[in-house]
N, C-alpha and C positions, 0 to 999 in steps of 0.2 A: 418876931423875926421868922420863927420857924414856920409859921401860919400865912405869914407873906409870901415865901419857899416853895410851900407847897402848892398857893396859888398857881403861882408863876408855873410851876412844873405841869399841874393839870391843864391851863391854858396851853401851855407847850407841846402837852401831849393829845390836846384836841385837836391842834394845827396842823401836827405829826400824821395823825389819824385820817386827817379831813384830807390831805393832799394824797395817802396812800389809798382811800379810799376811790379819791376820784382818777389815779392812773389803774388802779382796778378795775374799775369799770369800764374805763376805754379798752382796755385790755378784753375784760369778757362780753365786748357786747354793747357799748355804747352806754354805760349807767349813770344815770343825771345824779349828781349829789347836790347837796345843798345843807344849810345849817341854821339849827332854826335857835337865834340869839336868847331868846326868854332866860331856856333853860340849855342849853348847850350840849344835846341831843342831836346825834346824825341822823339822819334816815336819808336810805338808797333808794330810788325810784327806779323800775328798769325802763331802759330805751332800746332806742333797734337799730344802730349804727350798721352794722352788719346784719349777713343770715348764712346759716350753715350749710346750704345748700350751694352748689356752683353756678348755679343761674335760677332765678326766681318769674316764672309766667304767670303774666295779670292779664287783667281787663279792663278799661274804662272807656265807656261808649261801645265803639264799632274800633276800637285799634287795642293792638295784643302789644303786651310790652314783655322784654327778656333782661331784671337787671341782675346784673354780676352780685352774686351772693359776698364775693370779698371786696369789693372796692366799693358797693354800693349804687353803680352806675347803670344808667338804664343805656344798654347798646347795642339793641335789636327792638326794630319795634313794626308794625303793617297791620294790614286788614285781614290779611289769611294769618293763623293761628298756628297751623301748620308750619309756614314759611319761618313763622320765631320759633319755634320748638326747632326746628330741622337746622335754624344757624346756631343756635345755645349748643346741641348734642357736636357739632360740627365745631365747634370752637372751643370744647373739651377734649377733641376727639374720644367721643363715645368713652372719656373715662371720668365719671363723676355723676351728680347727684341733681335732676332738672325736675323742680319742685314744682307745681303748677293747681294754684289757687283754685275755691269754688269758683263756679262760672261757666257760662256755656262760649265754648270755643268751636267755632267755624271752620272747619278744616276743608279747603279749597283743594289743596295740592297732596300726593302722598309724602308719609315722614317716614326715609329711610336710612339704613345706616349698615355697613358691609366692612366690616375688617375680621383681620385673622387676630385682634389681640383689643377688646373693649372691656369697661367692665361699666354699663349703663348702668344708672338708676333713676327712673319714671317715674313721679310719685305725684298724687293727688290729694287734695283733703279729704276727701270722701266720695265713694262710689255710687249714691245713693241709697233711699231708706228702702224702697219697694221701687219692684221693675218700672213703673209707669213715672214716677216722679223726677223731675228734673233738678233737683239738688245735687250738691256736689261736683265736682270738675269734670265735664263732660266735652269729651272728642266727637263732635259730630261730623260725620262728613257728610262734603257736596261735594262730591267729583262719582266719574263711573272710575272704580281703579279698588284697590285695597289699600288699606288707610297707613298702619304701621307696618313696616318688613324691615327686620334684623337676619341679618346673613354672613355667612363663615362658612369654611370647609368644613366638611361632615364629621360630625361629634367633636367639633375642638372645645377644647377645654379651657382655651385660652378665653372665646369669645361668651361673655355671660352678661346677664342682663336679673335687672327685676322691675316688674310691672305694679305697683300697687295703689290703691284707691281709685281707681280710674273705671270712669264709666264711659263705653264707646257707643254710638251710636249711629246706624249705619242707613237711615232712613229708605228703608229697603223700595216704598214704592216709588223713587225719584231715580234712585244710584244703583249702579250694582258693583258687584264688586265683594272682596273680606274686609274684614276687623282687622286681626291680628296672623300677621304671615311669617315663621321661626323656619329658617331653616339652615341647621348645623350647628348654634351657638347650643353650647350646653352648660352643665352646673349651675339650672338660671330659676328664674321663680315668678309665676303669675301668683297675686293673693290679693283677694278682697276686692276684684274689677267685677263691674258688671258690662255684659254687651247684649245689643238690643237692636232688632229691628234691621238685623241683617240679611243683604242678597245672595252673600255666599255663606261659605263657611267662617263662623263667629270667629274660633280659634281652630288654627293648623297649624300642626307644628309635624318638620320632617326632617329625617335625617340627625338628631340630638339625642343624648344620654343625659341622665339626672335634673332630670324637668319635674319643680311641684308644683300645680293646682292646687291652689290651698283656696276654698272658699269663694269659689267663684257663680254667674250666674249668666247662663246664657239665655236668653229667651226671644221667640219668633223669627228664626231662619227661611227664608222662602227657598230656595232653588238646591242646597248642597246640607250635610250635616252639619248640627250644630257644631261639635269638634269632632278635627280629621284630624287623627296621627299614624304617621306612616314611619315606621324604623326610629323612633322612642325608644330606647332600651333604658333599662333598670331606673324606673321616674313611678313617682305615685300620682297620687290625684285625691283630694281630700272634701271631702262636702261641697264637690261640685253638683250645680243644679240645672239641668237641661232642658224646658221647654221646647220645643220645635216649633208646634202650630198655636193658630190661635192672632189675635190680633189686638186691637183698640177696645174689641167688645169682650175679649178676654175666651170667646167662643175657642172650641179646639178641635181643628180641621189639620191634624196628620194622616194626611194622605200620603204623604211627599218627605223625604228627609228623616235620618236615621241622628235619632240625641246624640251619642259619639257610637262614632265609627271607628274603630282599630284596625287598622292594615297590616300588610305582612310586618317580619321581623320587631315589634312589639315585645317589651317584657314589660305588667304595669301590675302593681296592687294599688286595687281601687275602695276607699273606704267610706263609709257613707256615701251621701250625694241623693239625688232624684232626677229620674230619666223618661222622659218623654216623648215618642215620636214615632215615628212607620214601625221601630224597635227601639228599646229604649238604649242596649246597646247591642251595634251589631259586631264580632272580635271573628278576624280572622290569627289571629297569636293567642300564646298563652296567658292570658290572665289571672288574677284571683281579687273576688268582690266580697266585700266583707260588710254587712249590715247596708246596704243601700235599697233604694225604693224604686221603683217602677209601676207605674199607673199609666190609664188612658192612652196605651196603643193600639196603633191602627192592626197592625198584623201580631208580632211575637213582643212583649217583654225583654227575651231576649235570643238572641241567632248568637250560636256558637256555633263556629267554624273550621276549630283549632282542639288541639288536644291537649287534656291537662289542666285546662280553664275550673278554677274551684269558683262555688258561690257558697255563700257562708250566712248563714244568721239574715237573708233577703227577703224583703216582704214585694210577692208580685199581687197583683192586682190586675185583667184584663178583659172587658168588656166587650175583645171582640169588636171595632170600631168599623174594620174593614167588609164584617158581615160574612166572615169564612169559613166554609162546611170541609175545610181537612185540617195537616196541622197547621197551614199558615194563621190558624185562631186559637194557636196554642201559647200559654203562660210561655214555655221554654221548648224550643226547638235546637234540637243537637245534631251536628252531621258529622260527630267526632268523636272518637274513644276516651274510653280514663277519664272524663267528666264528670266532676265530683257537685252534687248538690244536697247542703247539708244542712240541717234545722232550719229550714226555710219554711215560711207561711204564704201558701200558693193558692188565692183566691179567685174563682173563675168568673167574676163578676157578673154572673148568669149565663154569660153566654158564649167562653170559651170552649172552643174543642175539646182542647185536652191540657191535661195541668203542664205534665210532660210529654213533650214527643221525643221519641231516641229516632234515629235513622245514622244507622251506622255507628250508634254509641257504645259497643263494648265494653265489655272491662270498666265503666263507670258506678260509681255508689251513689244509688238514691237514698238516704237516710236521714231518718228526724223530722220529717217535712210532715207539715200540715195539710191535707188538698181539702179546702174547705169549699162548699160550693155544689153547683151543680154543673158537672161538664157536659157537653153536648155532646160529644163521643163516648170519652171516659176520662178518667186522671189521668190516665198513664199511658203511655204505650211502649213495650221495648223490642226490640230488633232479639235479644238472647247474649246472654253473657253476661248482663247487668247484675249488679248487687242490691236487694232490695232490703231495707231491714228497719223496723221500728218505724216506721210513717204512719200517723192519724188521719181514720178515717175510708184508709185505704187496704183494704185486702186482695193478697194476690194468691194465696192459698190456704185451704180450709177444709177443714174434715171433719165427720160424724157418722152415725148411725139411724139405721131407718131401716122396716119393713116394710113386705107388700103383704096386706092381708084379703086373704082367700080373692084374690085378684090377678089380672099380671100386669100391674104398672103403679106405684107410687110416684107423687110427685112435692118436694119442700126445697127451701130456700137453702139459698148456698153462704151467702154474706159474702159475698166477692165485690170487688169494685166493679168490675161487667161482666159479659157472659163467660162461663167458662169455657175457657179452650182446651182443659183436656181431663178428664172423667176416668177415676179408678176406683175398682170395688172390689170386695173381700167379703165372699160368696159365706156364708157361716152353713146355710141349708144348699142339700143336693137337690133335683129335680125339675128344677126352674128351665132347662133347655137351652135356648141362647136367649144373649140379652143386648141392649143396644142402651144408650143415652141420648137426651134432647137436652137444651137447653136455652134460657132466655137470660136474659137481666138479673133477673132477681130469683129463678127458680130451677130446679133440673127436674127430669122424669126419667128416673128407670123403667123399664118393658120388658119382660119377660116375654118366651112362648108359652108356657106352663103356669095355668093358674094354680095358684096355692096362696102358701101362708111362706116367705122364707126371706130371713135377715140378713141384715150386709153391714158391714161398713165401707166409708167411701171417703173418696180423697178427690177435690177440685184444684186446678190450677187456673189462675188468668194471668195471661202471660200475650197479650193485644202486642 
């Protein structure tokens, strides 16, 4: 009896099980149940009744579908890819989550969106694996125009967005036009896009506060900077990576176009990243770069413009591309005071000018820096007022001792980074008459009028 009881109970409690099971599943998600008789074992299988996103962008053939992430309903659909993104974003009003499948999507029209109070979210499956590959969900456009523009009154804080997995594509020799056009929404986030093969500027953003770049990758701008920002305040920028020139054959012809450009009213700490282009970056605001790369520009590595600008822990690299006999073939060019550049490794890839150029750079600290190479001018050059201290490789003042015997003129090596500009001696013997200094590159010659025998010591400055 008790055995019959207990039957019954565990059958009961199978049935109990099986039914709360499957309002479960509808509940999370659409999960198919089923019971498999033998042995009287559940198993859940999941399904996809729904999707957590507010609107879901596919592909099949030549037509873009937009289905409601809650109902399940497909209720936006065309041939421009553009035109279903731009009704999904518009029938959230710009607040929710517009998820959009691998796939390349044709983007005819521009996708924009203008309120003082959104909170967008853009999201792709993936941005692709390497610039050239067409994986992952890609915005291509066909129109002459800029492809996506989100806009608000300037720094609202209401209007915020985020960008992510998304690879744009701006098939520069057909279209002209930008990628991505920001201006005012702020508290918002580009991460993990890649853009490619743009007419204008990849990314600009203007007029917004607490903007991150996180991981992004721009590569082959023709006519404008890779990214322009103008009046950005307190935003960073994280392992962004800036090609400019170059093309199909992967050749790199920066002539034209500066990797990011910083306009006035700027405040950015930029960390890692690699910068490419006429400069790699050109800052008229204060910045601070911490461990990023710079290679293969045409003119400077980098054009500071602003005062205060730190660089930190940067490896340049400049080979001089543009073929320039002043500083414009210089690693770093300064037209600014209190410019700090600090444990940085400044490689003159044979055939820069100078590692650094100051003009107008006061009051800045040169310290810790590598100048490896051979400069076509010299390392360095400073205007006066600089702080120089502890840099490898690099001498700016030096001192020893030397006689002229029964002669009147000795001549030895200074170890200076170039000639020296300015010659001090500490006469030990009398009779020598007057005396003058020459000097070159690598040696000085004191001259006496008075032949003799009589010792010195002497102190060089280069100070270019």
């Amino acid at each position: 009896m008790k055995l019959e009881r207990i039957k019954k109970l565990s059958l009961k409690t199978y049935a109990i099980a099986l039914i709360i099971a499957f309002f479960v599943g509808l509940v999370l998600g659409g999960a198919i149940v089923y019971s498999q008789s033998s042995n009287e074992n559940i198993t859940i299988v999941s399904g996809s009744f729904t999707e957590t996103a507010s609107y879901i962008i596919f592909r099949q053939g030549d037509t873009y579908y937009a289905k409601n992430g809650t109902t399940g309903v497909i209720e936006f659909s065309g041939t421009d890819a553009a035109s279903v993104i731009q009704q999904a974003i518009d029938a959230i009003n710009g607040k929710g989550h517009i998820f959009i499948k691998s796939g390349i999507y044709n983007c005819y029209t521009p996708i924009t969106y203008n309120s003082e109070s959104f909170e967008l979210y853009i999201e792709g499956e993936a941005a692709g694996l390497y610039p050239k590959t067409t994986l992952g969900t890609v915005l291509r456009k066909c129109f002459d125009g800029d492809l996506l523009t989100l806009t608000s009154s300037n720094y609202n804080p209401k209007a915020n967005f985020r960008l992510e997995k998304l690879r744009f594509d701006g098939q520069r020799d057909y279209y002209t036009g930008r990628l991505v056009v920001i201006n005012g929404p702020s508290w918002s986030v580009i991460k993990d896009c890649v853009f490619r093969d743009s007419y204008g500027n990849a990314i600009r953003i203007e007029k917004s506060k607490v903007i991150r770049l996180v991981r992004c990758q721009v590569y082959f701008v023709q006519t404008e900077s890779g990214v322009y920002l103008n009046k950005v305040a307190d935003s960073q920028i994280y392992d962004l990576e800036v090609c400019i020139g170059g093309g199909e054959g992967w050749g790199h012809t920066q002539s034209t176009g500066i990797a990011l450009e910083i306009d006035e009213g700027c405040g950015l700490e930029i960390f890692g990243g690699h910068f490419e282009g006429y400069y790699g970056i050109k800052t008229s605001s204060q910045i601070t770069v911490i461990g990023a790369h710079f290679s293969l520009s045409w003119s400077n590595n980098v054009y500071i413009g602003f005062a205060g600008c730190s660089f930190i822990g940067c490896y340049f690299f400049n080979p001089n591309n543009g073929g320039f006999s002043d500083q414009k073939g210089a690693n770093i060019l300064t037209i600014s005071p209190n410019v700090r550049i600090i444990g940085c490794y400044i490689n003159s890839g044979g055939k820069a000018t100078y590692g650094y150029y100051g003009y107008g750079s006061s009051e800045s600290l040169i310290a810790h820096n590598d100048f490896y190479g051979t400069f076509s001018i010299s390392p360095i050059r400073f205007v006066g007022g600089e702080i120089y201290r502890d840099n490898i490789r690099v001498k700016t003042e030096n001192s020893g001792t030397a006689t002229i015997s029964s002669s009147t003129s000795v001549t030895f090596e200074h170890g200076l980074a170039g000639t020296p500009t300015h010659v001090e001696v500490g006469w030990k013997d009398t009779g020598y008459g007057d005396w003058k200094w020459t000097a070159n590159a690598t040696h000085i010659t004191i001259t006496v009028t008075n032949s003799g025998t009589y010792s010195f010591s002497w102190r060089a400055y280069y100070k270019p």
